[in-house]
Chimera marker file (.cmm) of the C-alpha trace (Angstrom):
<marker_set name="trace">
<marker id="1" x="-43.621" y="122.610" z="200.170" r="1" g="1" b="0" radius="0.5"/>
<marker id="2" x="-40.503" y="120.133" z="200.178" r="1" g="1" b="0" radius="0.5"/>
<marker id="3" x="-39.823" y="116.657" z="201.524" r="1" g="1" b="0" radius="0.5"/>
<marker id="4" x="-37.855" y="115.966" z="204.373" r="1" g="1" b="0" radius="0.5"/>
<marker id="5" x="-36.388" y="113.276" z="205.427" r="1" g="1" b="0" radius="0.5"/>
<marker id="6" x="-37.001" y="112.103" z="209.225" r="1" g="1" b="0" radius="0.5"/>
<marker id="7" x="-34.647" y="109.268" z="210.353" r="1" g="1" b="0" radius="0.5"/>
<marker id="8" x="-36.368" y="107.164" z="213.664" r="1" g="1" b="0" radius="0.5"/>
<marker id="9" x="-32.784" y="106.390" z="215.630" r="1" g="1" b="0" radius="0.5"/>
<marker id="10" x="-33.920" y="103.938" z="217.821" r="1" g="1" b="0" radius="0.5"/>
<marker id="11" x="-36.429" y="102.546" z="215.686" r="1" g="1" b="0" radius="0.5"/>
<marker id="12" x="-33.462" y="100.910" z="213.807" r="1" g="1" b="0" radius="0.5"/>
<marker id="13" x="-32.584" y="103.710" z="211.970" r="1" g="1" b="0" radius="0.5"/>
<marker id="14" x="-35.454" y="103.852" z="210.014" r="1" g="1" b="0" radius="0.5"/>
<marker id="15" x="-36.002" y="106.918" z="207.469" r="1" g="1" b="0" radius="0.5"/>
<marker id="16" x="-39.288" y="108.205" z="206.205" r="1" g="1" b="0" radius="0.5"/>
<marker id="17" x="-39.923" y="110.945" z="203.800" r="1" g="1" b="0" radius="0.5"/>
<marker id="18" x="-41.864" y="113.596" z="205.317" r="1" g="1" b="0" radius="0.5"/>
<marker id="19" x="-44.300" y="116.757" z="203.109" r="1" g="1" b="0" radius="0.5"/>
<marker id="20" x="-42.184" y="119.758" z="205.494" r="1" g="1" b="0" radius="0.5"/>
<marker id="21" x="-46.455" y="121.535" z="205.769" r="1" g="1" b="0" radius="0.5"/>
<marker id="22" x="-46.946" y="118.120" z="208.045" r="1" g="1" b="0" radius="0.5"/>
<marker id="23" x="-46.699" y="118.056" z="211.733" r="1" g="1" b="0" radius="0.5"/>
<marker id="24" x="-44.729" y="115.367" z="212.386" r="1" g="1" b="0" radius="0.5"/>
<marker id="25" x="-46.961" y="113.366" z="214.227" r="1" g="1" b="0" radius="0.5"/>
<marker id="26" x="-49.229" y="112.984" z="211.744" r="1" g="1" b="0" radius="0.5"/>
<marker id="27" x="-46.529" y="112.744" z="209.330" r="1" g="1" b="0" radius="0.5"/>
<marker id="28" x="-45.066" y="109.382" z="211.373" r="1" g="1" b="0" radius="0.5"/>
<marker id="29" x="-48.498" y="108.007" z="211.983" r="1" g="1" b="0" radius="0.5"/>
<marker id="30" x="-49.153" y="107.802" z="208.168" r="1" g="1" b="0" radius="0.5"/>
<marker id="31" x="-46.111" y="105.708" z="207.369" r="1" g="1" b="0" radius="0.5"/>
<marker id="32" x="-47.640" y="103.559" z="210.521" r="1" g="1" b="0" radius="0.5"/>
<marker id="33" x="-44.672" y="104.390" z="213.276" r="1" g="1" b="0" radius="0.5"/>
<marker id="34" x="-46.053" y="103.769" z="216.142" r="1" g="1" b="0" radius="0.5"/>
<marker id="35" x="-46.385" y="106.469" z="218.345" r="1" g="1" b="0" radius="0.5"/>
<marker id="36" x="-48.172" y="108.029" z="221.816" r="1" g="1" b="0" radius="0.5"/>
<marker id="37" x="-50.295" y="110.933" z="221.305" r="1" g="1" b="0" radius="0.5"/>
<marker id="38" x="-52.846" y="112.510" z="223.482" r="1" g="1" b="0" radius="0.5"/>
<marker id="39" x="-53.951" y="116.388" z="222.874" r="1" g="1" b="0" radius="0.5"/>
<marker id="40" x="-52.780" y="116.995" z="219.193" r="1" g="1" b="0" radius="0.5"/>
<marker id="41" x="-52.260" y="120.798" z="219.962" r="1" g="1" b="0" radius="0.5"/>
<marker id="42" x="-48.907" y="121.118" z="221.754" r="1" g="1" b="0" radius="0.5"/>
<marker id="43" x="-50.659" y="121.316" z="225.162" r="1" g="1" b="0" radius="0.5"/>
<marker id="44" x="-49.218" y="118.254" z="226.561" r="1" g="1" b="0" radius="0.5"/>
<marker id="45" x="-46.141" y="116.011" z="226.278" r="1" g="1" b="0" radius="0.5"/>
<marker id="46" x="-47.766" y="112.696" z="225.261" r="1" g="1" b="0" radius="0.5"/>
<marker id="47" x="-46.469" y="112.653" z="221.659" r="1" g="1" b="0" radius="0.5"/>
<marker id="48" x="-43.017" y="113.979" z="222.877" r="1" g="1" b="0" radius="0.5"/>
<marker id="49" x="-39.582" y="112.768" z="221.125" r="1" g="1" b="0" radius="0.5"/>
<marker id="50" x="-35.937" y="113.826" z="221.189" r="1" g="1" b="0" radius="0.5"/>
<marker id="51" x="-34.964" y="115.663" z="218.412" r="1" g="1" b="0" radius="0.5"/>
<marker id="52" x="-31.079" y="114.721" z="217.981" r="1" g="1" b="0" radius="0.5"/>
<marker id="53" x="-30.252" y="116.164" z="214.469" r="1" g="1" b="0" radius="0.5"/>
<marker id="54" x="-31.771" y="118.942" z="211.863" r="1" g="1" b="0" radius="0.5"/>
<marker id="55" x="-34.350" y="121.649" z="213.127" r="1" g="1" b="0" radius="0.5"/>
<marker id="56" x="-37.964" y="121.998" z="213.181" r="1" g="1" b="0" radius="0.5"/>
<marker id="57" x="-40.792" y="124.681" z="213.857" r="1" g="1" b="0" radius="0.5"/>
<marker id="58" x="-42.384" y="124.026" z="217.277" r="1" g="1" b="0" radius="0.5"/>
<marker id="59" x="-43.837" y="127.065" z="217.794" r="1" g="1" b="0" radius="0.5"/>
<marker id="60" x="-47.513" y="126.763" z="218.669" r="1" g="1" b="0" radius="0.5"/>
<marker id="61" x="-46.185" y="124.103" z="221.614" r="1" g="1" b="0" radius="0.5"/>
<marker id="62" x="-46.805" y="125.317" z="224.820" r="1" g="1" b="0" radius="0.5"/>
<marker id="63" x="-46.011" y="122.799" z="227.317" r="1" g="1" b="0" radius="0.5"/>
<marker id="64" x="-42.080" y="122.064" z="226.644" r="1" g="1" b="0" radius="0.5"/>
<marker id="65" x="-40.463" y="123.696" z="229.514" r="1" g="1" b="0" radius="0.5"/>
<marker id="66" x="-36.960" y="125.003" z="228.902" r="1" g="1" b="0" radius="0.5"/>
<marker id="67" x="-34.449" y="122.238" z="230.464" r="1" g="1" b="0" radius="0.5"/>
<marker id="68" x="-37.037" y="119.997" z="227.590" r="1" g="1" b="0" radius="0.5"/>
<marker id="69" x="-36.184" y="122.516" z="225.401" r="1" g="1" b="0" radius="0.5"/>
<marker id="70" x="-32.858" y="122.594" z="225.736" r="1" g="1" b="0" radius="0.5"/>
<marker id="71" x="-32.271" y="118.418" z="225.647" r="1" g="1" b="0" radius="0.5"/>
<marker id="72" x="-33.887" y="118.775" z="222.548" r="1" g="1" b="0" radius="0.5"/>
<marker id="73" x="-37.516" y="117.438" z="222.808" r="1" g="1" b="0" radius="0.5"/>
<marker id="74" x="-40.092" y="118.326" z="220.432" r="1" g="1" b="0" radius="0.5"/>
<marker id="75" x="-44.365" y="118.463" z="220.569" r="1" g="1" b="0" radius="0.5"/>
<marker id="76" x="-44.278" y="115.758" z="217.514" r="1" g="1" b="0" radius="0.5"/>
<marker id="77" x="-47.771" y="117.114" z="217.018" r="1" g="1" b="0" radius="0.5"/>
<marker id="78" x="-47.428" y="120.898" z="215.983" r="1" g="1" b="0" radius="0.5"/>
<marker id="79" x="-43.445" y="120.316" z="214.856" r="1" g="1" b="0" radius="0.5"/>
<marker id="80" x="-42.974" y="120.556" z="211.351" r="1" g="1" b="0" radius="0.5"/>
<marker id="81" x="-39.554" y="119.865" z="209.889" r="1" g="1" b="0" radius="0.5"/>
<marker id="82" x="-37.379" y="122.514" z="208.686" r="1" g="1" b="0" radius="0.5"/>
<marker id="83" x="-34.467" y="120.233" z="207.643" r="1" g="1" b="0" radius="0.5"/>
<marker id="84" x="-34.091" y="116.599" z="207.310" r="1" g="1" b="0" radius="0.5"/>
<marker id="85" x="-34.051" y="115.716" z="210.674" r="1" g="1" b="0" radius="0.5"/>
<marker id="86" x="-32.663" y="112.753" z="213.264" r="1" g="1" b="0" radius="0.5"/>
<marker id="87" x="-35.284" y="111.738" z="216.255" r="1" g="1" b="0" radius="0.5"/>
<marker id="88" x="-35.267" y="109.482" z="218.954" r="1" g="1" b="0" radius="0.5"/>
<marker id="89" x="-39.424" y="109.037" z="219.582" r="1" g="1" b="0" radius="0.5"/>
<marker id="90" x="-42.257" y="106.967" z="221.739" r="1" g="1" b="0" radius="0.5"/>
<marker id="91" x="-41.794" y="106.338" z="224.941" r="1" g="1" b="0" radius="0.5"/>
<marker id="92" x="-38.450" y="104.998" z="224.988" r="1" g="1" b="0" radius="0.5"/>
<marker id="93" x="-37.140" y="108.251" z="224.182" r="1" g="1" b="0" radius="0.5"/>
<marker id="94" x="-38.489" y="109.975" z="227.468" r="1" g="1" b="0" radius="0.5"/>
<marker id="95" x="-35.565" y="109.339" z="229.608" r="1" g="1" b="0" radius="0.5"/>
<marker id="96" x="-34.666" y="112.418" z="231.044" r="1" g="1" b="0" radius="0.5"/>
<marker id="97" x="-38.665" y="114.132" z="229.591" r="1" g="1" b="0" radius="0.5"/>
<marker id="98" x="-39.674" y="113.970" z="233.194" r="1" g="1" b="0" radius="0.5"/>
<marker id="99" x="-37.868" y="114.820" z="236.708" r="1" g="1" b="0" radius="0.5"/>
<marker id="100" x="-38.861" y="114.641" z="240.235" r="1" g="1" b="0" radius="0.5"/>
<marker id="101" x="-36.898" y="117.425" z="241.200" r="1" g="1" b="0" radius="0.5"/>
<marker id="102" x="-37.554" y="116.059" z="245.202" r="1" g="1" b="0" radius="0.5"/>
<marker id="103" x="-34.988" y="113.362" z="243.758" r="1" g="1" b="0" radius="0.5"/>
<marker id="104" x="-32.726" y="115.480" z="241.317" r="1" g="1" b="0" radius="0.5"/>
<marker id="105" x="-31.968" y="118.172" z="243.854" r="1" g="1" b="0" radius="0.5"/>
<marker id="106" x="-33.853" y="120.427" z="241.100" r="1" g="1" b="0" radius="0.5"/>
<marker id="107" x="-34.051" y="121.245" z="238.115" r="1" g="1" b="0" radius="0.5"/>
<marker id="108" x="-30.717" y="121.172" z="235.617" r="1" g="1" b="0" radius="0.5"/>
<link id1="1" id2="2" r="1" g="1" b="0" radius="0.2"/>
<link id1="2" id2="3" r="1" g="1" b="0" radius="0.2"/>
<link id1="3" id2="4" r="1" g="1" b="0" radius="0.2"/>
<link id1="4" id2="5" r="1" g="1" b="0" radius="0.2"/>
<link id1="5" id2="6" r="1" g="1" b="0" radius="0.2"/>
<link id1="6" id2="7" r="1" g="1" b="0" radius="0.2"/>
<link id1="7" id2="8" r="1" g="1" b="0" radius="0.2"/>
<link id1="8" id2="9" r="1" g="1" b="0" radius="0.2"/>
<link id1="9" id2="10" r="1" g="1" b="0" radius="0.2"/>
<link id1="10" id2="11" r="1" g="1" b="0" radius="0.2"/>
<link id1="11" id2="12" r="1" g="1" b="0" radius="0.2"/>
<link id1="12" id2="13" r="1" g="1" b="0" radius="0.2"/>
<link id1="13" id2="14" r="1" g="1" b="0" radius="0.2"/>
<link id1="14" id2="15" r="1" g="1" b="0" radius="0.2"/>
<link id1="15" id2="16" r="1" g="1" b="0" radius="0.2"/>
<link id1="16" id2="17" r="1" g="1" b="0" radius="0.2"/>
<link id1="17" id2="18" r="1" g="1" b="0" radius="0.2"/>
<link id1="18" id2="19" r="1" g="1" b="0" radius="0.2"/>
<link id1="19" id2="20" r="1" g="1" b="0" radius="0.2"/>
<link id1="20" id2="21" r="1" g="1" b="0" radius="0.2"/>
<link id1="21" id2="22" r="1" g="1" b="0" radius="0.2"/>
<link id1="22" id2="23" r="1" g="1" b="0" radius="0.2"/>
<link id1="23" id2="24" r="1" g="1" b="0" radius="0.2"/>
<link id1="24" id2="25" r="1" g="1" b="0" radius="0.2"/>
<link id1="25" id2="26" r="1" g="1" b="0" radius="0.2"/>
<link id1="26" id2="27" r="1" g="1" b="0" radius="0.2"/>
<link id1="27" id2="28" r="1" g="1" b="0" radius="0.2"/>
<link id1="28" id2="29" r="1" g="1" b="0" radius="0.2"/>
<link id1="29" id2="30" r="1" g="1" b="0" radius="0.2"/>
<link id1="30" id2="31" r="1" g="1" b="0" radius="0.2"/>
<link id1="31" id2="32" r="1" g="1" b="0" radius="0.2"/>
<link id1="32" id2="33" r="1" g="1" b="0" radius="0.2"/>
<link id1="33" id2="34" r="1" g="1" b="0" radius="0.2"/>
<link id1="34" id2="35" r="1" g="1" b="0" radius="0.2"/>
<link id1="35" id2="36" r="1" g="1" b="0" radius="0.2"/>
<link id1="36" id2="37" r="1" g="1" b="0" radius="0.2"/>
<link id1="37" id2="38" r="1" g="1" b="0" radius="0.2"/>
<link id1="38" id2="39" r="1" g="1" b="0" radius="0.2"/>
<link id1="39" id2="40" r="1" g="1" b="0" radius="0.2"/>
<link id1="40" id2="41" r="1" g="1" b="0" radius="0.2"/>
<link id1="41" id2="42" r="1" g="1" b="0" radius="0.2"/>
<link id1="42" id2="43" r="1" g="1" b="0" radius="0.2"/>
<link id1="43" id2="44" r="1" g="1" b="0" radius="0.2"/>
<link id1="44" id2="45" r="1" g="1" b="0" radius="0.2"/>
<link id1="45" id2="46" r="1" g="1" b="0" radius="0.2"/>
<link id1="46" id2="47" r="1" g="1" b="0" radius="0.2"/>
<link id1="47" id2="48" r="1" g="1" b="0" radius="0.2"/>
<link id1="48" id2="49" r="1" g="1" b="0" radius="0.2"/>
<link id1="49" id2="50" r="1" g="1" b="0" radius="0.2"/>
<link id1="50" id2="51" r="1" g="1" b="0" radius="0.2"/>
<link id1="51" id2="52" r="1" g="1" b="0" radius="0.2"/>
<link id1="52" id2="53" r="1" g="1" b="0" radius="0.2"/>
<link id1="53" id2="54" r="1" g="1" b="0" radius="0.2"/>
<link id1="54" id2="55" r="1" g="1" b="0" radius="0.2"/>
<link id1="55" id2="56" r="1" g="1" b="0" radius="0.2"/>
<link id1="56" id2="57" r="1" g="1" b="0" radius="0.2"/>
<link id1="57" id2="58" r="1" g="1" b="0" radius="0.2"/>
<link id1="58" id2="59" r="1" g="1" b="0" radius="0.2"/>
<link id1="59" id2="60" r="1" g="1" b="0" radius="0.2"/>
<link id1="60" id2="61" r="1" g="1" b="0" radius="0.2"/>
<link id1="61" id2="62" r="1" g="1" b="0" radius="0.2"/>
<link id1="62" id2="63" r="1" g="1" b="0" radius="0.2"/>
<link id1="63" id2="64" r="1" g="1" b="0" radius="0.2"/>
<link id1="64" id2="65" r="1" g="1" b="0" radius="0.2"/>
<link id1="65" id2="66" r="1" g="1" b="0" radius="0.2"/>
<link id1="66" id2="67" r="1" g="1" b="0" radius="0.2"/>
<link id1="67" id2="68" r="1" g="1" b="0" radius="0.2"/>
<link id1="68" id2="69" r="1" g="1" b="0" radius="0.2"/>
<link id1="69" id2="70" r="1" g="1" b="0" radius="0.2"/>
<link id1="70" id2="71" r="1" g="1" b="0" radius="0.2"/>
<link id1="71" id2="72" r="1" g="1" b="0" radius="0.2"/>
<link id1="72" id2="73" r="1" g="1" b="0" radius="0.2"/>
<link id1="73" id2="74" r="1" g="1" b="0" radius="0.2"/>
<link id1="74" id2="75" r="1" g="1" b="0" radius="0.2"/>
<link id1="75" id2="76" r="1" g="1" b="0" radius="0.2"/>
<link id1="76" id2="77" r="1" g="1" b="0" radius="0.2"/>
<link id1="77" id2="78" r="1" g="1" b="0" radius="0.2"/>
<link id1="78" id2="79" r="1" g="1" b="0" radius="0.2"/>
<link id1="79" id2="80" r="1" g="1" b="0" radius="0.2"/>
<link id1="80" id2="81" r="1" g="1" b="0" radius="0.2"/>
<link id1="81" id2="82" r="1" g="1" b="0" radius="0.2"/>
<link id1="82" id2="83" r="1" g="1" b="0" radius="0.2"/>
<link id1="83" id2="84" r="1" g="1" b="0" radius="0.2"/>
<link id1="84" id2="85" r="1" g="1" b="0" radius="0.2"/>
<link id1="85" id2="86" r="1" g="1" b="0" radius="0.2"/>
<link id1="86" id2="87" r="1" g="1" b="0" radius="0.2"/>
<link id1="87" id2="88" r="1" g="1" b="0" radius="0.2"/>
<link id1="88" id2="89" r="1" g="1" b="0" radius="0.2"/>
<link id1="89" id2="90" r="1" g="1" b="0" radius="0.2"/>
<link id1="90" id2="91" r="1" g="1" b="0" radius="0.2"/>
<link id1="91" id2="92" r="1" g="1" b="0" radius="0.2"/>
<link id1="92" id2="93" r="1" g="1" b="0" radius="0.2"/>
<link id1="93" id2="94" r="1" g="1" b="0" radius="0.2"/>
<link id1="94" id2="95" r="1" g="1" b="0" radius="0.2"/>
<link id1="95" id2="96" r="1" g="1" b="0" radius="0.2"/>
<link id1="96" id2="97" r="1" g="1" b="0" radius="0.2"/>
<link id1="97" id2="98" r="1" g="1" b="0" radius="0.2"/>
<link id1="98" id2="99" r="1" g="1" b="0" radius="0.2"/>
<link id1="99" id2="100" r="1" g="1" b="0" radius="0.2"/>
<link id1="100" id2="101" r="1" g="1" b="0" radius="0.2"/>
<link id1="101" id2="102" r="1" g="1" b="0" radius="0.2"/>
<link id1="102" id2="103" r="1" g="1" b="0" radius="0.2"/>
<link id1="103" id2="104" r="1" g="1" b="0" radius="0.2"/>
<link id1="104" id2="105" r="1" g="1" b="0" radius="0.2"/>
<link id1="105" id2="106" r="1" g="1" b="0" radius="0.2"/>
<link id1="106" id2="107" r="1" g="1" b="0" radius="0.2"/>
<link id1="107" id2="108" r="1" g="1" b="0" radius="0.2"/>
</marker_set>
């Protein structure tokens, strides 16, 4: 096990040491951040954030599709960090999380 550290970037930049056997959710939630959560499995995108910096182990997530994947956004419940990482989280963060693709011409 090693500590990471997580940095919140629009939570005023904001950095919390993190235990890297720790989802992150959990993780966050025990240093009292704030945070929407729903399933705690990786099943939905409730506890979703934008991961901006560093890498993490999202494996056992299985509701990211890939454009999500490939913006960056994480299942803050079953990621654990892998390096200190940078995150942009809560709902604030969901800008592009969800698209009608009736008003996006699709999917990107």
């Amino acid at each position: 096990m090693a500590e990471r550290i997580v940095k919140l970037a629009n939570r005023n930049g904001e950095e919390l040491t993190v235990d890297d056997a720790e989802n992150l959710l959990d993780a966050l939630l025990d240093h009292g951040v704030d945070l929407p959560y729903a399933c705690l499995y990786g099943g939905c995108i409730t506890c979703a954030a934008r991961l901006t910096e560093g890498e993490v182990d999202q494996e056992r997530q299985v509701a990211l599709n890939d454009r999500q994947l490939r913006e960056g956004y994480v299942a803050l419940c079953v990621a654990k960090p892998l390096t200190d990482c940078t995150l942009e989280v809560g709902v604030d963060s969901h800008d592009r999380l969800y698209q009608n693709p009736f008003l996006t011409g699709g999917t990107r």
